[in-house]
N, C-alpha and C positions, 0 to 999 in steps of 0.2 A: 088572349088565353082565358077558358073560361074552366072554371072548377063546380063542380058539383060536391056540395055543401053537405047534402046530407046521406048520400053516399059515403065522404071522407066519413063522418062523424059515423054511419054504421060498421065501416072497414073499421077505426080505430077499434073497435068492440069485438070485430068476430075475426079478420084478418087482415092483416097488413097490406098497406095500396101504398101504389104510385102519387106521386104530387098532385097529377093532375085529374086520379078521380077512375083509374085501372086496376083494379085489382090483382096484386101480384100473379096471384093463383090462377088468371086466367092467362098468363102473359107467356107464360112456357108452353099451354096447349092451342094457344091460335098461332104463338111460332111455330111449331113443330107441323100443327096443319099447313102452313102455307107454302113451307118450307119442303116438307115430304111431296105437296104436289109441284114445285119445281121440278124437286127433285124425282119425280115418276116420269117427266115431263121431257126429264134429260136439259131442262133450263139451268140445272144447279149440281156443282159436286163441289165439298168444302167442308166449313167450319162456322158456324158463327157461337158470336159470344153479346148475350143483353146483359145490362147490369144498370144499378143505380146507385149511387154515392159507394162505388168500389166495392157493394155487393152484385155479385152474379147472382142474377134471376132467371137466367136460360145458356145453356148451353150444349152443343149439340153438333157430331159430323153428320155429313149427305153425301154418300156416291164413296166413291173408293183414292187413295190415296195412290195405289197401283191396283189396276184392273189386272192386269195381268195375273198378278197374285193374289186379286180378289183382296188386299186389304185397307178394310175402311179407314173411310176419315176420322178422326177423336178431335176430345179437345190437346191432346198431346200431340199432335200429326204439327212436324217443322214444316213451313212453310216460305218461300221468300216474298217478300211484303214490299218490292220493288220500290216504288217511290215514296212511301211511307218511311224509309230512311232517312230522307232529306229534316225529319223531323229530329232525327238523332244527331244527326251529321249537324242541325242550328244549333241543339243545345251543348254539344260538345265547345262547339263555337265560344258560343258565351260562357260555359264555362271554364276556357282559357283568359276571355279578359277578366272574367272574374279574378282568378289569379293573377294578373298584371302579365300575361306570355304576349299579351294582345289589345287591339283595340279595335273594334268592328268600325270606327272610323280610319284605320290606317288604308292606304294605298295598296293595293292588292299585288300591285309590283314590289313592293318591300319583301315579300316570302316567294315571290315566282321570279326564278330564272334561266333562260334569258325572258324577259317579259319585253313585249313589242308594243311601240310606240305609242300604236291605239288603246292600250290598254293604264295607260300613267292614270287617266282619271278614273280610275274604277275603284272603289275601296269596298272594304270587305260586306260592307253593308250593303251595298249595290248587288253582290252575290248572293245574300243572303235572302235578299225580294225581291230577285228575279228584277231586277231593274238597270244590269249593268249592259244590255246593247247586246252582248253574245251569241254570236249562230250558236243553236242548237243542234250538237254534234251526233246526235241521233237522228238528226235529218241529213246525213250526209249521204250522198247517190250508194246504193246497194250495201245500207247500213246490216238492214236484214239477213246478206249471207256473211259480210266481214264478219258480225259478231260473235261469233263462234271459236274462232281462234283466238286465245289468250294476246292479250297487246300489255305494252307498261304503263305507267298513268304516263311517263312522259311520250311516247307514241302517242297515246290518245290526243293529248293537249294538241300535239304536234298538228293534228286532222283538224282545229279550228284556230289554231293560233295565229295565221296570217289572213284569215279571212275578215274581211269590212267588220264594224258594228253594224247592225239595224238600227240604232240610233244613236243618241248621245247620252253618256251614263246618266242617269238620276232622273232622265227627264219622260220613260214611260215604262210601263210594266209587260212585260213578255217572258212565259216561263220558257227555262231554261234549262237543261239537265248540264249544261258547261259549266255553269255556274258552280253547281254543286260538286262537281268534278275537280273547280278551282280548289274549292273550299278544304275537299281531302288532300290537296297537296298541301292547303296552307297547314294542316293541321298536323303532318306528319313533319314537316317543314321547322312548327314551333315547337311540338313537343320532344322532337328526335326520337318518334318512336310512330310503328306501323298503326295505320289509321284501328286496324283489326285490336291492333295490342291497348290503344288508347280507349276506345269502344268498353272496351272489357276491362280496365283499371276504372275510367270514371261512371261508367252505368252499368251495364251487365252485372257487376258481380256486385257492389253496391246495393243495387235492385236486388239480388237472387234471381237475375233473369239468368237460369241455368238451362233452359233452351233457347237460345239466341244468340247470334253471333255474325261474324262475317265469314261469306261461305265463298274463301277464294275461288276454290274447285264446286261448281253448281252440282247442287245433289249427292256432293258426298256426306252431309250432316244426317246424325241417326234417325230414324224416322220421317225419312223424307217426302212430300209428296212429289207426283211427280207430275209434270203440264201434261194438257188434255186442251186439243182442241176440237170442234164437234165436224165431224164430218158423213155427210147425212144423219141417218140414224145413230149411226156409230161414232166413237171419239179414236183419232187420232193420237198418238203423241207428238207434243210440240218440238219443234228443237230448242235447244238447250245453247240458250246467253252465257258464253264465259261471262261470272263474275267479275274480271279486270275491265270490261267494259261499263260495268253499273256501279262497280267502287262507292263513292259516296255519295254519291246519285240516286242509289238504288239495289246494293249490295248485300243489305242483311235478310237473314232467316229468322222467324223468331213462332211463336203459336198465339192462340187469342188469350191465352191467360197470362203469361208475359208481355202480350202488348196490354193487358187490363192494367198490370203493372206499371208500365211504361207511364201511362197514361194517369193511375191516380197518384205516381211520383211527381207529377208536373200540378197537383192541387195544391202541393205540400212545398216545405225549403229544402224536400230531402235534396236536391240539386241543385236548385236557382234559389233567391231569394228572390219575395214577391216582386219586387222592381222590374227584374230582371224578366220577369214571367210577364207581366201587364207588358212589357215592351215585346216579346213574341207576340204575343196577340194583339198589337197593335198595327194596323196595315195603312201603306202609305200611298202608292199607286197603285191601282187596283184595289183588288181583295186577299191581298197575298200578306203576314208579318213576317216572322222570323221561324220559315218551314213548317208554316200550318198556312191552309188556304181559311179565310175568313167570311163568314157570309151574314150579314144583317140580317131582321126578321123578315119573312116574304112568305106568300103562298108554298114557294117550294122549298121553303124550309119550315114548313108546320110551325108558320109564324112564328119562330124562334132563332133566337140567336147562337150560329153555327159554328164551329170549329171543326174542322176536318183533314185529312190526306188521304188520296187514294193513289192506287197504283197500278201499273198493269206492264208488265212481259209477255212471251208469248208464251199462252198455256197456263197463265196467272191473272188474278186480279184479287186487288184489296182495298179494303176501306176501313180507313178506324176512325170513328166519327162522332164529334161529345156534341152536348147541348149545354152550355156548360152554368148556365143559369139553374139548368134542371137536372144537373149533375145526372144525366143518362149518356151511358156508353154504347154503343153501336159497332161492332166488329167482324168484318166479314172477311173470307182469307178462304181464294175459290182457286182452285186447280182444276177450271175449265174455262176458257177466255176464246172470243166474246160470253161476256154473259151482263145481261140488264141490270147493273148496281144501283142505276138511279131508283125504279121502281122498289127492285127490294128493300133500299134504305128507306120510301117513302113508307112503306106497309108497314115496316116493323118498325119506322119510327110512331105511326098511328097505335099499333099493338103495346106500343110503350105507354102513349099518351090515353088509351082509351078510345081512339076515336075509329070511325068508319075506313074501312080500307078493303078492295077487292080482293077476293081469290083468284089467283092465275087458273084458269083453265087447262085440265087433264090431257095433254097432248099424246095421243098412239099410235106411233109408226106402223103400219100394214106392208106385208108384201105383196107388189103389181109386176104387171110383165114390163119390164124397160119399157120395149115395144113400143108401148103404148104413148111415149112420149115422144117419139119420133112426128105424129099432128101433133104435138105441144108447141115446135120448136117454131120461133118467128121472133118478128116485132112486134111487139103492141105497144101504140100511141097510148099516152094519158095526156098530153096536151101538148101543141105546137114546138115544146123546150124538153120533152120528159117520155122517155119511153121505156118497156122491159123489155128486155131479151133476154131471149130464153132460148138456151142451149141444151144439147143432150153429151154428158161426158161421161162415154164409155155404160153406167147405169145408173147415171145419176141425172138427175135435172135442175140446170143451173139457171137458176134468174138473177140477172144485172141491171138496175137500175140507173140510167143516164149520171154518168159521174162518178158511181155508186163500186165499190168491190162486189165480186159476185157472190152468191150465196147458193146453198144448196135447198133445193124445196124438196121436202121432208113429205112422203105420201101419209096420210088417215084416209084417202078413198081412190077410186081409177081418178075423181077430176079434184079433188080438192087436196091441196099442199100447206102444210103449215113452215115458218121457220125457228131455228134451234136461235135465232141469235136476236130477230125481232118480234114485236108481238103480230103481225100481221099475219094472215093466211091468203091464200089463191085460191080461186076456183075457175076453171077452165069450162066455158058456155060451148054448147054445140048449136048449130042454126038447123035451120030444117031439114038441110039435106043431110045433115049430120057431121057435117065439118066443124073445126073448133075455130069461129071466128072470133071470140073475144076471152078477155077474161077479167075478172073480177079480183080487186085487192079488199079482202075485208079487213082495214083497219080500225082499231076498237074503238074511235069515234065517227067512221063511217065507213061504207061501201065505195068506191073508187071504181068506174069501168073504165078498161082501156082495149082498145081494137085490135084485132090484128092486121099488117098491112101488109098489100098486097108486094111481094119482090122488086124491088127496083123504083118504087115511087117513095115522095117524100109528103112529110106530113108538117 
């Protein structure tokens, strides 16, 4: 980490800076720029929220909360924050052993019953770092259409309760959404009251987080946004996760000023006391503690030491993300999924820090004749293991990459395609005769050709 010395000492005199030598004043308008060209881009629709030592120094919605009705995103737009629950659902945890209800060493069979044989070693600690062996019950065959229709936690449990471990408790780390599943029974289990109603006695209302909650029925909290997923030019709506499936997994709704909240009550005793708080952020196997993922300093953490959750449903994705040495917050809460989180947290963590960071590039849908995509459609080799295919559905044009789900390519001209979900673009080569024999991947550290091949042979 390097600071710029007499920068800081000019900022102290004329306006107030970042730690590391950013100027507040500039930190709202290169958000806002980078942000708006996502958002032109169709790359972004959401919220985000910058801050430092639990002042907000940006914030701002992108794209619409419902298109339909044309109404924008705010920083007041409820959102569900999917896995970023899990961060509630730990502290709730410990603050039952706090109280003596519990012990995050106890047997996780002591509050689950019937609890099956494979599960005697597993104690609650083991759920809490994702280190207890547990299939992950959202990887169960046609997870994606069950989840629609409301299930009880005890159904759900039921869907991995007799299946194997993947290993032997304690001995590696694999995330897990069963885990956290356990955890809301144990909790409604200790307190004898619903996960919803304890949420809202020991934080929620404690905090003043008065838009946050647990949103049994999905999207019925006021202000709600609703999922968006991108299809071609245009967004879809997602279907809609009953909440009985993401429970304490991934249940709550909350906004970015509430989770700012969330987030500088975890500085403070207003919850935990500091012991209690160093042991969440202490991670055991892996990079996981107590529902926060943790990350040492590295190139892809702007050399800094990380604390983080993100999340994602369908037609969501979030992230609330500290530095916690450099007391900066990071919050992003999007109602458009896929959408590249990595890259955005890497920019506007640079725009926090001062330092160099790309502009996404202005992407604009054109209308072409379908037609035209009918020479698109083929194989193209990029090497002996790896190839695209490219289909024509109905007026769209899909390219699948070997292994890959397929994606829609997004026209800016008759031959070049961009995508809504990766940074890469296509262009489609014609040979002399005029036929389209190859095509071109321009990804933003290189150029890529790959051939078309001919019907029925292999490469």
């Amino acid at each position: 980490m390097t600071k710029n010395t007499w920068l800081l000492a000019a900022c102290s005199l004329v306006i107030a800076c970042t730690s590391d030598g950013a100027p507040q004043a500039e930190v709202a308008p290169k958000a806002d720029q980078y942000l708006q060209a996502l958002g032109d881009s169709g790359m972004f629709s959401g919220t985000v929220l910058l801050a430092r030592g639990g002042k907000t120094l940006f914030v701002k919605g992108y794209g619409f909360a419902d298109s339909e009705s044309r109404v924008p995103n705010t920083a007041a737009t409820r959102f569900p924050i999917a896995s970023i629950t899990k961060t509630f659902t730990a502290t709730v945890v410990l603050q039952l052993q706090k109280r003596g209800a519990l012990a995050i060493t106890d047997p996780a069979c002591q509050y689950i019953d019937p609890c099956p044989a494979a599960w005697r070693e597993i104690t609650i600690r083991h759920l809490l770092m994702h280190t207890a062996g547990l299939p992950n019950y959202t990887g169960i065959p046609d997870f994606e259409n069950r989840n629609r229709a409301p299930m009880t936690p005890a159904e759900i449990v039921a869907l991995f309760r007799d299946l194997p471990l993947e290993f032997a408790p304690g001995t590696k780390y694999r995330y897990s959404n069963s885990g956290y599943y356990l955890l809301g029974a144990i909790i409604e289990k200790v307190s004898g009251k619903p996960y919803a109603a304890v949420l809202e006695e020991f934080i929620f209302k404690p905090l003043g987080m008065k838009d946050s909650g647990y949103d049994a029925n999905a999207g019925t909290s006021p202000r709600p946004a609703s999922g968006y997923q991108p299809d071609g030019a245009d967004n879809a709506k997602a279907p809609i996760v009953d909440a009985s499936w993401l429970y304490a997994a991934g249940g709550i709704y909350s906004t970015v000023e509430d989770l700012l909240r969330w987030e500088r009550a975890l500085t403070t005793d207003a919850l935990l006391p500091a012991q209690e708080l160093a042991a969440m952020w202490a991670a055991d196997l892996g990079e996981y503690g107590y529902g926060w993922q943790l990350l040492p300093p590295s190139p892809k953490t702007q050399n800094r030491r990380l604390v983080f959750h993100a999340g994602g449903i369908p037609g969501f994705a979030t992230d609330l993300l500290r530095y916690p040495d450099e007391r900066v917050t990071i919050i992003i809460l999007a109602n458009l999924h896929p959408v590249n989180l990595n890259d955005m947290l890497r920019a506007l963590s640079s725009i926090m820090f001062g330092e160099s960071f790309s502009m996404p590039p202005v992407r604009r849908a054109v209308r072409v004749d379908p037609d035209i995509y009918d020479e698109y459609v083929g194989r193209y080799a990029i090497n002996p293991s790896v190839a695209l295919h490219v289909t024509r559905e109905n007026d769209k044009l899909v390219v699948q990459a070997t292994g890959q789900p397929g994606d829609i390519a997004v026209p800016e001209s008759e031959v070049t395609f961009y995508s809504r979900i990766h940074p890469a673009r296509l262009t489609f080569v014609k040979d002399a005769s005029g036929k389209v024999g190859k095509l071109i991947i321009h990804d933003p550290q290189r150029d890529i050709p790959a051939t078309k091949m001919v019907p029925g042979t292999d490469f």
